[in-house]
N, C-alpha and C positions, 0 to 999 in steps of 0.2 A: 456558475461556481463563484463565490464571494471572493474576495482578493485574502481572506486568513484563511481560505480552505487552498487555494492557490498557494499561499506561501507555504501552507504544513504539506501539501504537494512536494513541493521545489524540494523542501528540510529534509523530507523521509528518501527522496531521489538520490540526493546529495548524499545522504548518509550512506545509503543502499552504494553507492558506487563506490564511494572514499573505503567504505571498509571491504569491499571487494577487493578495487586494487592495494590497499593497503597489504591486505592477507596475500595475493596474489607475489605484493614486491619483499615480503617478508619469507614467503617460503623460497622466494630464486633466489636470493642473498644470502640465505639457513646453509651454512658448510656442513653438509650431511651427505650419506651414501644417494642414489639415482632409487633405489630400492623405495629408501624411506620417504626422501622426497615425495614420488610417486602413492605410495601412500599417506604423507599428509596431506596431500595436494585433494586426493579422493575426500579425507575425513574433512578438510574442508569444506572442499565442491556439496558435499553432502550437509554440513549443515547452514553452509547459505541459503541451500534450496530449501532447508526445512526453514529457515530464516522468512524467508521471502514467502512459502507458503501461506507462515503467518500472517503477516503482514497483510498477503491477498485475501487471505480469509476476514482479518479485524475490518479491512476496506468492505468488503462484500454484506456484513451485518451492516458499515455504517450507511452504505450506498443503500438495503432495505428500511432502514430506518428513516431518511430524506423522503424515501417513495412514498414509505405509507404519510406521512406530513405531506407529502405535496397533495395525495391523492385527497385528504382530507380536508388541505383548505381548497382544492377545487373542488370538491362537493358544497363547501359551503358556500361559496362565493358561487356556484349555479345554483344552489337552494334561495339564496337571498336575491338573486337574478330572479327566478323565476317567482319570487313572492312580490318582487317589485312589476312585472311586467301583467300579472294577475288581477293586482289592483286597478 
């Protein structure tokens, strides 16, 4: 992994937890009934995880998109191996 795909790692981590606990210390500090609480806490919970869904899905095109690049320059790089080693 290159050191800018490591740092946009580190950024989207950082972000992914900061606004976890952020939501997290926003709703225990929210002067509201246990009830409602309880129910934001859920509509939360539920859209970090559709949150993060994304997030694992955009990762998973870009993780196929590296493969088929890598698969390609090592075809070519054994194509041009094997055209040198012929000669």
């Amino acid at each position: 992994m290159s050191r800018e795909q490591d740092k946009l790692t580190g950024f989207v981590t950082g972000l992914l937890v900061g606004g976890v606990i952020g939501g997290i210390l926003a709703l225990l500090y929210t002067p509201v009934s246990g009830k409602k609480m309880r129910k934001n806490i859920s509509k939360t919970t539920d859209n970090i995880i559709d949150n993060v869904n994304d997030i694992v899905e955009t990762g998973k095109g870009k993780v196929d998109g590296l493969l088929k690049d890598g698969i390609k320059k090592a075809n070519t790089i054994i194509d041009d191996a094997k055209k040198i080693v012929s000669n």
